[in-house]
VOTOR-783371 format. One line per field, with one value per residue (C-alpha): residue number from 1; residue in three letters; x, y, z. Coordinates in Angstrom, 1 decimal. Example, Ala and Ser with C-alpha at 12.3 -4.5 7.8 and 13.67 -1.06 7.14 Angstrom:
! residues 2
n: [1; 2]
res: [Ala; Ser]
c1: [12.3; 13.7]
c2: [-4.5; -1.1]
c3: [7.8; 7.1]
***
This chain:
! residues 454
n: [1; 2; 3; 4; 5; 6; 7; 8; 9; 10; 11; 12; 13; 14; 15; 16; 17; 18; 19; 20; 21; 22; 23; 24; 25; 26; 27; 28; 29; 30; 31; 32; 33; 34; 35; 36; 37; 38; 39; 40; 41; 42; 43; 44; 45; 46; 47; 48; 49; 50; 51; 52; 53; 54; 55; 56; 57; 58; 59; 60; 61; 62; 63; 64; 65; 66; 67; 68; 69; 70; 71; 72; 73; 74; 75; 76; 77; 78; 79; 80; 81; 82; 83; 84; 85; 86; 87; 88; 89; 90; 91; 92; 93; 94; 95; 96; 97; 98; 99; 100; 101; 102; 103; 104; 105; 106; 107; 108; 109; 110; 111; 112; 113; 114; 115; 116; 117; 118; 119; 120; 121; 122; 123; 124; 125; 126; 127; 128; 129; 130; 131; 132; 133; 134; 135; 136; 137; 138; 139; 140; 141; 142; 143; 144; 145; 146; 147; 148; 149; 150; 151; 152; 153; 154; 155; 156; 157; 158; 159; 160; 161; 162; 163; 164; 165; 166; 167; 168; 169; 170; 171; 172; 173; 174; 175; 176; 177; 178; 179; 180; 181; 182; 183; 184; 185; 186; 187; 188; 189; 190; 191; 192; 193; 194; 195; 196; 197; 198; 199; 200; 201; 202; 203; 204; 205; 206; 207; 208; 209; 210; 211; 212; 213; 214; 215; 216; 217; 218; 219; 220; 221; 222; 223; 224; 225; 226; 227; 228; 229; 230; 231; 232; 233; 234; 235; 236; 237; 238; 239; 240; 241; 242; 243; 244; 245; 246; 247; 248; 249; 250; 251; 252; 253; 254; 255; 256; 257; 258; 259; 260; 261; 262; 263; 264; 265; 266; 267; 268; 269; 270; 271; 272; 273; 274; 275; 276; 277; 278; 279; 280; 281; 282; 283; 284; 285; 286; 287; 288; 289; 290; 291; 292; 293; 294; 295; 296; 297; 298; 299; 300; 301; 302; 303; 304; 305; 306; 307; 308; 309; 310; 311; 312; 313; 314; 315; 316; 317; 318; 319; 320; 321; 322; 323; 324; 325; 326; 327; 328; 329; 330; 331; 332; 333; 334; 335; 336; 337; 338; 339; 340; 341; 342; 343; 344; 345; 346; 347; 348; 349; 350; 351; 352; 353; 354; 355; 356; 357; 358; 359; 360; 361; 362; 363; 364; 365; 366; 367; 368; 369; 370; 371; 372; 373; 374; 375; 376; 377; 378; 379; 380; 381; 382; 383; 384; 385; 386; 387; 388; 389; 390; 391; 392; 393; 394; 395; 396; 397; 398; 399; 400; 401; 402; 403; 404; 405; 406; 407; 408; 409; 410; 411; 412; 413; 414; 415; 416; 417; 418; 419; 420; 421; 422; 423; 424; 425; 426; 427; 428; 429; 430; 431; 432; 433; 434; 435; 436; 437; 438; 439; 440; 441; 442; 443; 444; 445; 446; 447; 448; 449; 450; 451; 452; 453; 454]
res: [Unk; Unk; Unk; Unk; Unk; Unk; Unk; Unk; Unk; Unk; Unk; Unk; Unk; Unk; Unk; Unk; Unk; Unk; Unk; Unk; Unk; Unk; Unk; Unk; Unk; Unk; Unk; Unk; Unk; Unk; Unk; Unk; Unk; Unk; Unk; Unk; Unk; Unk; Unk; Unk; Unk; Unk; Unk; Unk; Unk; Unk; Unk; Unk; Unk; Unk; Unk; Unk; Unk; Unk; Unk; Unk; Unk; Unk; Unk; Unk; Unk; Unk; Unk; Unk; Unk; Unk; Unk; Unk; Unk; Unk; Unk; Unk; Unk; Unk; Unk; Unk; Unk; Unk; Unk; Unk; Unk; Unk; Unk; Unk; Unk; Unk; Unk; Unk; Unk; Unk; Unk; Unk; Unk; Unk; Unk; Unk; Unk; Unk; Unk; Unk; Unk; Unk; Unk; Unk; Unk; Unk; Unk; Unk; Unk; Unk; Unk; Unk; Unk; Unk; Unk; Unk; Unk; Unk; Unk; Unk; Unk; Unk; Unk; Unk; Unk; Unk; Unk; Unk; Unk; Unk; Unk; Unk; Unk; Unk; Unk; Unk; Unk; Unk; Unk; Unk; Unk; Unk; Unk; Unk; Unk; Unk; Unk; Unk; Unk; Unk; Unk; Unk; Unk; Unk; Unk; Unk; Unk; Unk; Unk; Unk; Unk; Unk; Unk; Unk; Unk; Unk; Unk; Unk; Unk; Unk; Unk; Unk; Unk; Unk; Unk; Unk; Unk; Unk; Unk; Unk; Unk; Unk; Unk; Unk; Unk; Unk; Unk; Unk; Unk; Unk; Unk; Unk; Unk; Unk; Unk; Unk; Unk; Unk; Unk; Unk; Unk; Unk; Unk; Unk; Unk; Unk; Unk; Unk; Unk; Unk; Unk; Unk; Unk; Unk; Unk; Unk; Unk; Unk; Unk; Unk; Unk; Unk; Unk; Unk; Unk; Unk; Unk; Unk; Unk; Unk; Unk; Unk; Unk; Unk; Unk; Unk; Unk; Unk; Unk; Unk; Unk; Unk; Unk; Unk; Unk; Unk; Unk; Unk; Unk; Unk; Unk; Unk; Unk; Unk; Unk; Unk; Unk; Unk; Unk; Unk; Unk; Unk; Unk; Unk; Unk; Unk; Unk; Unk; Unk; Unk; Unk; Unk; Unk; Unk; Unk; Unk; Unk; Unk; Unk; Unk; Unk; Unk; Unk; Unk; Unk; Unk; Unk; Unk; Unk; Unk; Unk; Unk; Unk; Unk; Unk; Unk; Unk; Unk; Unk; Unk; Unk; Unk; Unk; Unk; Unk; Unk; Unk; Unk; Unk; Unk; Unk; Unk; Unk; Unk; Unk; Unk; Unk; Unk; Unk; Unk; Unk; Unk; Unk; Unk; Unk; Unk; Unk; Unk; Unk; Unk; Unk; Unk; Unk; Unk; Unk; Unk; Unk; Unk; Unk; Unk; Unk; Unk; Unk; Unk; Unk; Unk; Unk; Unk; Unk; Unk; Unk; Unk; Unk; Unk; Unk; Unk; Unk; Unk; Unk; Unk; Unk; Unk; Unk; Unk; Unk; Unk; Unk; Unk; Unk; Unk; Unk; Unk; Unk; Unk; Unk; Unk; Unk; Unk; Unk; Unk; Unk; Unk; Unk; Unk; Unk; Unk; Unk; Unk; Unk; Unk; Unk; Unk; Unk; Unk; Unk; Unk; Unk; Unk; Unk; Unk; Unk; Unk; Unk; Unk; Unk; Unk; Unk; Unk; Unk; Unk; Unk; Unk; Unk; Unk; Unk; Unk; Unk; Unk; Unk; Unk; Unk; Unk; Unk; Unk; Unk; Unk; Unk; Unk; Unk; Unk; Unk; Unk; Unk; Unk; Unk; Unk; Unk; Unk; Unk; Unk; Unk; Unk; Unk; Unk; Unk; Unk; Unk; Unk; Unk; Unk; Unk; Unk; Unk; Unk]
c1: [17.4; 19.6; 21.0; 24.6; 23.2; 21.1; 24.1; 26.3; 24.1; 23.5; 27.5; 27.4; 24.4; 26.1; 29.3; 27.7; 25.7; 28.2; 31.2; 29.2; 26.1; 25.8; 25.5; 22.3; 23.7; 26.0; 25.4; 24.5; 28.5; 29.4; 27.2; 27.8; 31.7; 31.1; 28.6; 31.0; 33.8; 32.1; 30.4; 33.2; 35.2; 32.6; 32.3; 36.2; 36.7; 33.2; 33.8; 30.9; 31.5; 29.5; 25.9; 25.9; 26.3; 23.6; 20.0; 16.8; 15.5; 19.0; 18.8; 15.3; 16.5; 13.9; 14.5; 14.4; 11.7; 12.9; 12.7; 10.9; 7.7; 5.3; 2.5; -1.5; -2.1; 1.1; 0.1; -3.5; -1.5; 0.9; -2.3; -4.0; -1.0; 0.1; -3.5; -4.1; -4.6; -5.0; -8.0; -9.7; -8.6; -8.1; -9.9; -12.4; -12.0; -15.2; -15.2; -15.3; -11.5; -11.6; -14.3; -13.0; -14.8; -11.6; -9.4; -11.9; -12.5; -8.5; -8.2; -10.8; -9.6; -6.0; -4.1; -1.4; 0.2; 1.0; 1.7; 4.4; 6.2; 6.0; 7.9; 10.4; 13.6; 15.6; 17.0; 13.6; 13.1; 9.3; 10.3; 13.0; 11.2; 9.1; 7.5; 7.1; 7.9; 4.1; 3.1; 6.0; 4.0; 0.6; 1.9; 3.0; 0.0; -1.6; 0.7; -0.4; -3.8; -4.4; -1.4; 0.4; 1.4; 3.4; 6.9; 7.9; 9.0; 6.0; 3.9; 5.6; 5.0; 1.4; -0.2; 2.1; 3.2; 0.6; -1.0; -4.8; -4.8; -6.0; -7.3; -4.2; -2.3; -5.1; -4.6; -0.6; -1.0; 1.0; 0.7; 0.6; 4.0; 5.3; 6.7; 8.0; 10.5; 11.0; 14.3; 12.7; 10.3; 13.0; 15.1; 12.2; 11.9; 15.5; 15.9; 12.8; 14.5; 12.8; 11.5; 9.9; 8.0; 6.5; 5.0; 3.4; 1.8; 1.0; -0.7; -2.6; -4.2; -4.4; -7.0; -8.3; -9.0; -11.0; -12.7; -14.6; -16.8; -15.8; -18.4; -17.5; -16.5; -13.3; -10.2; -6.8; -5.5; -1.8; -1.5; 0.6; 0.6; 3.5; 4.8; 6.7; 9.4; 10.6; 13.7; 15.6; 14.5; 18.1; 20.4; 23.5; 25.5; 24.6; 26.2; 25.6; 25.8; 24.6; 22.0; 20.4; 21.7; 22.8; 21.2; 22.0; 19.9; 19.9; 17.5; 19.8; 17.4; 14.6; 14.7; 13.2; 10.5; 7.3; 3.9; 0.9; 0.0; -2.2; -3.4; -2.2; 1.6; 4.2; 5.3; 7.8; 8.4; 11.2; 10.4; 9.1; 6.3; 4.0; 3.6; 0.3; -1.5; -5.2; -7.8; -11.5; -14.5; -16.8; -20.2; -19.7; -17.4; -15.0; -11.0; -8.5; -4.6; -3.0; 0.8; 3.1; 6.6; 7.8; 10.6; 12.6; 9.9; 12.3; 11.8; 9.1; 6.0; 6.6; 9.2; 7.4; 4.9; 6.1; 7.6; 4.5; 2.5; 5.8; 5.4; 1.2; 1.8; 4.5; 2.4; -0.6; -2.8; -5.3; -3.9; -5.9; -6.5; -4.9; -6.1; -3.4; -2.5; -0.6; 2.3; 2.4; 2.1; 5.6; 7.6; 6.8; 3.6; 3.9; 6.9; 5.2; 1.4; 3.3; 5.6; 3.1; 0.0; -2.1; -3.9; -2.6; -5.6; -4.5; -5.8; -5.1; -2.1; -2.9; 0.0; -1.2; -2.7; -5.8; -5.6; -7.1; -10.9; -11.3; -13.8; -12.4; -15.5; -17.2; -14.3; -16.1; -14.0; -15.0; -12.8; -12.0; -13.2; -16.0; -17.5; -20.9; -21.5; -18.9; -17.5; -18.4; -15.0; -15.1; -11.7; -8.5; -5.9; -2.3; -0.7; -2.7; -4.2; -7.9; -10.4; -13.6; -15.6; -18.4; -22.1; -24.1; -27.6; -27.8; -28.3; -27.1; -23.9; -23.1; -19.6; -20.6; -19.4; -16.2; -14.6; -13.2; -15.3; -13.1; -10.0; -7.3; -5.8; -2.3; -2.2; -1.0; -1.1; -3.7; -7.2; -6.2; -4.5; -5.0; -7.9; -9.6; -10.8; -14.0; -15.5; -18.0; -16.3; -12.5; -13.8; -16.3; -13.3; -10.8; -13.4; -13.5; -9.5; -10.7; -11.9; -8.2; -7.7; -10.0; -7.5; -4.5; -6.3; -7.0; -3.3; -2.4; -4.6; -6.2; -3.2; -1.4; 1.9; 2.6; 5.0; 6.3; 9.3; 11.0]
c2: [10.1; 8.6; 5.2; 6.5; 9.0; 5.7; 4.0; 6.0; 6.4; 2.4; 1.9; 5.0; 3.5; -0.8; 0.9; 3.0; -0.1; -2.5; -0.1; 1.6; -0.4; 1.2; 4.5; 5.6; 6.2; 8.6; 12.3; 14.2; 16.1; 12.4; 11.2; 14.2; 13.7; 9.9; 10.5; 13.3; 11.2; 8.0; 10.1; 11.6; 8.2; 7.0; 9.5; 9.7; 6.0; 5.3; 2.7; 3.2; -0.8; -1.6; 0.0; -3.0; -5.8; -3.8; -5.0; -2.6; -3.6; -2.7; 0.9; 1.2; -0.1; -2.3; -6.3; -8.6; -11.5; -14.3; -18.0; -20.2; -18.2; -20.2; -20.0; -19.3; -23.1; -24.7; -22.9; -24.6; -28.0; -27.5; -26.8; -29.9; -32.1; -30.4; -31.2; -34.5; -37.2; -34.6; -34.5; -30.7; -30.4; -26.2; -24.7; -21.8; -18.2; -18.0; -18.1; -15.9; -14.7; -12.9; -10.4; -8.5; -9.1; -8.4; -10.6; -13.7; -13.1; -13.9; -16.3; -18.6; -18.1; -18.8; -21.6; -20.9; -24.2; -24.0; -20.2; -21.3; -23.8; -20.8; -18.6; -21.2; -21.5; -24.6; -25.4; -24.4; -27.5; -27.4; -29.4; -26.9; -23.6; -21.7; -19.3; -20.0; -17.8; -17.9; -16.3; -13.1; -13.1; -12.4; -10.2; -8.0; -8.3; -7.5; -4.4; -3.4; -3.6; -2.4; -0.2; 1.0; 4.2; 2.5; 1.3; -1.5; -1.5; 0.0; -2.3; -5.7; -4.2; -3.0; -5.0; -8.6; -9.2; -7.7; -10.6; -8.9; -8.4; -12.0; -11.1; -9.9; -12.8; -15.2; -14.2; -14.4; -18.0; -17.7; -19.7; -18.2; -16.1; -16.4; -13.2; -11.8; -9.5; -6.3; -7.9; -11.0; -9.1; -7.1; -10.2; -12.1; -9.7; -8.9; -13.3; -13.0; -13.1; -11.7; -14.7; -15.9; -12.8; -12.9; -16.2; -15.6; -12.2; -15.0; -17.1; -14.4; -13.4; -17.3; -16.9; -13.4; -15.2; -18.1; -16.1; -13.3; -14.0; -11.6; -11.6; -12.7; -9.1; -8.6; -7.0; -5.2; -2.1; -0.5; 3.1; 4.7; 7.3; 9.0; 8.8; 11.0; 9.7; 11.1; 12.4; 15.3; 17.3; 18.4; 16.3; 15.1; 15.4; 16.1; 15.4; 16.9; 14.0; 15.8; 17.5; 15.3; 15.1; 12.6; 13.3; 11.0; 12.1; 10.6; 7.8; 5.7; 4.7; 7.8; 10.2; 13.6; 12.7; 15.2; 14.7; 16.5; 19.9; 19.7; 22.8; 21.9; 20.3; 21.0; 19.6; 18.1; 14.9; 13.3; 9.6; 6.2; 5.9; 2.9; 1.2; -1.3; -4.0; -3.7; -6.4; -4.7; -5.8; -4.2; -5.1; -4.0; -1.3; -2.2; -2.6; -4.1; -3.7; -7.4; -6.9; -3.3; -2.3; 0.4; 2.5; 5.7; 9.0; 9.5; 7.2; 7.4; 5.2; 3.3; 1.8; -0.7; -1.4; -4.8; -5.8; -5.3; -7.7; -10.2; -10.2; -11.2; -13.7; -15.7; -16.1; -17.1; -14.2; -14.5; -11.4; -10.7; -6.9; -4.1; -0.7; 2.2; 5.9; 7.6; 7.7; 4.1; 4.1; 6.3; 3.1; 0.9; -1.5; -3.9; -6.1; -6.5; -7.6; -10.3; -11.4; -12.3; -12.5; -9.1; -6.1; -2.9; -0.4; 3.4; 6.8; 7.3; 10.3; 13.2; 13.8; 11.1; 12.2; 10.6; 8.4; 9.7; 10.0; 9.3; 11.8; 13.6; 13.7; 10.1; 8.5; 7.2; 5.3; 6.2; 4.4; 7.6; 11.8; 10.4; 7.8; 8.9; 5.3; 4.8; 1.6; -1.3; -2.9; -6.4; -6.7; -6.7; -8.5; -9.4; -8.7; -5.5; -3.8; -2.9; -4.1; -2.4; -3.3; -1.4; -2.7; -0.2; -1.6; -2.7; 0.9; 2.8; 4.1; 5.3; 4.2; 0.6; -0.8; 1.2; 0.6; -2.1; -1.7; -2.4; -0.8; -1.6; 0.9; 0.1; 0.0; 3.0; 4.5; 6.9; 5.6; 2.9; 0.7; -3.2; -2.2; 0.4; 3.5; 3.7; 0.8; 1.6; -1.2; 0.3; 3.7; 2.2; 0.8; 3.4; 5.4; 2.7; 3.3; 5.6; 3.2; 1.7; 5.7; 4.5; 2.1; 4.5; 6.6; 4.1; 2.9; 6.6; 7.5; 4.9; 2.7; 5.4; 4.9; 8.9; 9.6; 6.8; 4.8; 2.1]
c3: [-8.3; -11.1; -10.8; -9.5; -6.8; -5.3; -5.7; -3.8; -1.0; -1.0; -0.4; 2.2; 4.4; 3.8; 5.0; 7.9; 8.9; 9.1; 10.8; 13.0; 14.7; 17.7; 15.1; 16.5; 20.1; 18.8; 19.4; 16.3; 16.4; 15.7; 13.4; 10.8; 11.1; 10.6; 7.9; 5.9; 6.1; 4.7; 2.2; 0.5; 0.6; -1.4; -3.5; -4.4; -4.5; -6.6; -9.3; -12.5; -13.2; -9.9; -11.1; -13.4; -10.6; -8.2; -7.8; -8.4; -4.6; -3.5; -5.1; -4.3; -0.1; 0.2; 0.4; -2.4; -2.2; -0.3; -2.5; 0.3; 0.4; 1.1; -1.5; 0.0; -1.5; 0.4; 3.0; 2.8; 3.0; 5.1; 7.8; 6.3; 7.1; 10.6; 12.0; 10.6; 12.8; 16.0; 18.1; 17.6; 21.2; 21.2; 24.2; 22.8; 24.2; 24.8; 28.3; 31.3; 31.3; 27.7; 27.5; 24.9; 21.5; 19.3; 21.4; 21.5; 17.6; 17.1; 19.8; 18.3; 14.6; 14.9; 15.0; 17.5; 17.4; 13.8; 14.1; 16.6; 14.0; 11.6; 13.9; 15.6; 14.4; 13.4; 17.1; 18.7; 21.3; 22.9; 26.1; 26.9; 26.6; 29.7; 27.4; 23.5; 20.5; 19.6; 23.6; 22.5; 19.2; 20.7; 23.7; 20.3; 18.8; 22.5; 22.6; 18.6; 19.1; 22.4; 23.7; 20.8; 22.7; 25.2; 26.0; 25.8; 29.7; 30.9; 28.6; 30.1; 33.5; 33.9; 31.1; 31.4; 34.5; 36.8; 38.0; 38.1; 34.1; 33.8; 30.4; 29.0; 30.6; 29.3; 25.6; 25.8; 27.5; 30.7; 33.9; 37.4; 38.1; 34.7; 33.4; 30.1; 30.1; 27.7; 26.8; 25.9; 23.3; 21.7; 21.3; 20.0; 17.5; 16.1; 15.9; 13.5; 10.3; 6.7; 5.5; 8.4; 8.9; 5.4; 6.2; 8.9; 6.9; 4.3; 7.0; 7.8; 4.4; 4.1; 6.8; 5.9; 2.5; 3.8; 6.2; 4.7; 2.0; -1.3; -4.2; -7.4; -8.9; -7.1; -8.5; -7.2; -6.5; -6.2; -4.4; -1.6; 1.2; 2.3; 6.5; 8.3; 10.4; 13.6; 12.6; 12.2; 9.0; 8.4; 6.9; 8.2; 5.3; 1.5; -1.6; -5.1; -8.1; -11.4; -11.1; -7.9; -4.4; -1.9; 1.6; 4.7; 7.6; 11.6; 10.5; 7.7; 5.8; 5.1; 2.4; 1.4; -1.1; -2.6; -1.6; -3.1; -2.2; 1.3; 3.2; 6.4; 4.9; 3.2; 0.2; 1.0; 3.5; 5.7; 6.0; 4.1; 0.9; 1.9; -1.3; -1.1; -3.0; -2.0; -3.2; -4.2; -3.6; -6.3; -5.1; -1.4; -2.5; 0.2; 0.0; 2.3; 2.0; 1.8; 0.9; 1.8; 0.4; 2.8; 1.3; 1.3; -0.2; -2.6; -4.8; -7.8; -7.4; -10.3; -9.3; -7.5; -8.9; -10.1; -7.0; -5.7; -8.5; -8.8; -4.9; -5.0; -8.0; -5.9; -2.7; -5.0; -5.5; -8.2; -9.7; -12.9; -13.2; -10.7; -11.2; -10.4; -11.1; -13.3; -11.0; -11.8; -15.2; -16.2; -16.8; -19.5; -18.4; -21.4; -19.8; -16.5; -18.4; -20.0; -17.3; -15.0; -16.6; -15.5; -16.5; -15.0; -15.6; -15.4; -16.0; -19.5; -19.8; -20.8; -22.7; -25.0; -28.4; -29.1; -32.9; -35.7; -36.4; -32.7; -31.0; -27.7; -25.8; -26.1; -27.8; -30.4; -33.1; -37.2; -40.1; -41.4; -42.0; -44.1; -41.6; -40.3; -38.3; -34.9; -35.3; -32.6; -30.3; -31.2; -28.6; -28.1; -30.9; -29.5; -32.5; -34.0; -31.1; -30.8; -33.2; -34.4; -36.8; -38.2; -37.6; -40.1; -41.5; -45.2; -47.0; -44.1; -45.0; -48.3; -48.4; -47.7; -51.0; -51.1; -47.2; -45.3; -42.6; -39.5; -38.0; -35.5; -33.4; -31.8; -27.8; -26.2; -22.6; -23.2; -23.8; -26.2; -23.2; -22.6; -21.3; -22.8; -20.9; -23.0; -21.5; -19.3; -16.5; -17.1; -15.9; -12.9; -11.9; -11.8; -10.1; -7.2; -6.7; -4.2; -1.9; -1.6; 0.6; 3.3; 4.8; 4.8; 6.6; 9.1; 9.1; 9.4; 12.2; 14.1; 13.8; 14.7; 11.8; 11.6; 12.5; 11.6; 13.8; 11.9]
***
């Protein structure tokens, strides 16, 4: 989509939003006379001077990264200075009430107490609250892990309250007749605010991080799957902008986007791109997703790719090389290398002509058509590009006494790239990429996020 197309649908769904918040109860009749009319206000009041004020997360509908993000090293502190001084007085799971392996394995690992301060807000007052924001967060991670397919009101009732699921009651942490509504959960969840949420997800891979023990070849990983919403594939209202159009469908925020070609699917998709940053282990060939940017299919992948690495920087990832595919490779790579200080390894393009004297097949460098002897890398120069030097024996080459013998060749996004795809480790790398698939797949289907409700 071009910049004033994303625009205009940004100002149509802010305006729709903020007018009209009960805008899902609406009947469809309604929402397409709503929708038309906003759209073509829009459209015939649109000022060109506003593009330059707008934000790429604010095109791209997805939120910027809040400033108090507490940092995996903070975090690590903060711990250090909230338990200091307290007797290690935390009662173990272990016991005869939790029998479930999963449940006991989180129980024991967590530290609820500092979880609650996490998710408490300013006002929050122990002494004055019957249940606690950290007993609403585990019965939704009770209701994630074990019931995902129910509602919330059946949920509350035959898992919560029922007084003979003593195991599900024990993990939540409520006394004898103490209940927790539906209501309670869904305003638990809407007082959350942004940043607070991303903590506790920090907290999380704090612990993830401490916990499992990676080898020392690890590296990252950048790669999405589409999901389907539940929604309507017809849109409410459309709008053409140049040569792209403006589509506003039931769900405000979901987009008609392209996915590759699958047997079973069609091309095209009604919903969200989950954009992830997975971390590699090489030597158990093993990859787990740490961060996700969920946003509209429409958009093009490379788009967020930097969000993605500016987002795993601030929260103090050791970010040093993150492998991705060509999708993510279309905008310009070179900014975000020297921003923050990584390697983004791609499949060299296609479209890329190989240098001079290069061979296609084993990409063997020569100085020039006369060279008989491939030169050796000697590695990468920040100011000239690749170095090679040539490594003949005394007597060797003919030309000895009349070349230079070495050669740079310039970066480019082909094979020449930071990190050149010659190297035997650039291309066992990119060939791991395909363990980052095994987790969407588990998101997908054993999570159960498709379709996808947001």
């Amino acid at each position: 989509m071009s910049i004033k197309s994303k625009n205009i649908k940004r100002l149509v769904i802010n305006q729709l939003k903020r007018e009209y918040p009960q805008f899902k109860k609406f009947s469809r009749k309604q929402k397409k006379e709503l929708v038309q009319k906003v759209l073509d206000e829009v459209h015939q009041n649109y000022d060109k001077q506003s593009e330059n004020s707008v934000k790429s997360p604010e095109l791209l509908n997805i939120q910027p990264i809040p400033k108090n993000v507490i940092s995996l090293e903070k975090m690590e502190k903060m711990l250090s200075d909230f338990n200091a001084g307290i007797l290690p007085l935390k009662i173990s799971a272990s016991g005869n009430v939790l029998l479930d392996d999963e449940l006991t394995y989180i129980y024991d690992k967590v530290d609820w107490a500092f979880l609650n301060r996490l998710l408490a807000s300013s006002d929050y007052y122990a002494a004055r609250r019957k249940i606690h924001p950290v007993q609403l967060f585990r019965a939704e991670l009770l209701k994630s892990l074990k019931y995902p397919e129910f509602s919330y009101r059946k949920f509350c009732t035959q898992e919560v309250n029922n007084q003979e699921r003593k195991e599900n009651r024990t993990f939540i942490g409520l006394r004898r007749k103490q209940k927790i509504a539906h209501g309670q959960l869904s305003t638990f969840r809407s007082n959350l605010n942004f940043e607070q949420m991303l903590n506790v997800m920090v907290y999380f891979i704090y612990l993830f991080t401490k916990t499992y023990k990676f080898s020392k070849n690890t590296f990252y990983g950048v790669d999405s799957t589409e999901l389907a919403a539940k929604v309507n594939p017809y849109p409410l209202a459309k709008l053409q902008v140049g040569d792209k159009k403006v589509r506003i469908y039931s769900d405000l925020d979901v987009d008609c986007g392209s996915r590759r070609s699958k047997r079973d699917k069609s091309n095209y998709v009604v919903g969200y791109r989950l954009h992830t940053l997975t971390i590699i282990d090489a030597e158990q060939g093993v990859a787990f997703p740490l961060l996700n940017i969920l946003a509209p299919a429409n958009h093009h992948d490379s788009h967020f790719l930097e969000p993605l690495v500016e987002f795993g920087k601030k929260i103090g990832l050791d970010l040093n090389i993150v492998v991705a595919d060509q999708a993510y490779s279309d905008s310009d790579d070179e900014p975000i290398q020297e921003k923050h200080h990584v390697y983004i390894l791609n499949q060299p393009k296609q479209t890329v002509n190989l240098p001079e004297f290069v061979t296609a097949d084993t990409h063997a460098v020569y100085l020039n058509q006369y060279c008989e002897t491939p030169l050796k890398y000697m590695g990468l120069d920040g100011i000239n590009g690749h170095e090679f030097h040539c490594h003949a024996a005394p007597g060797e080459c003919p030309l000895e006494y009349s070349c230079q013998k070495f050669r740079y060749i310039p970066c480019d996004a082909g094979v020449f790239g930071k990190i050149p795809y010659f190297l035997p480790e650039a291309k066992k790398m990119l060939s791991m990429r395909k363990v980052i698939e095994r987790p969407f797949n588990l998101l997908k289907h054993r999570e159960g996020l498709e379709p996808l409700r947001v």
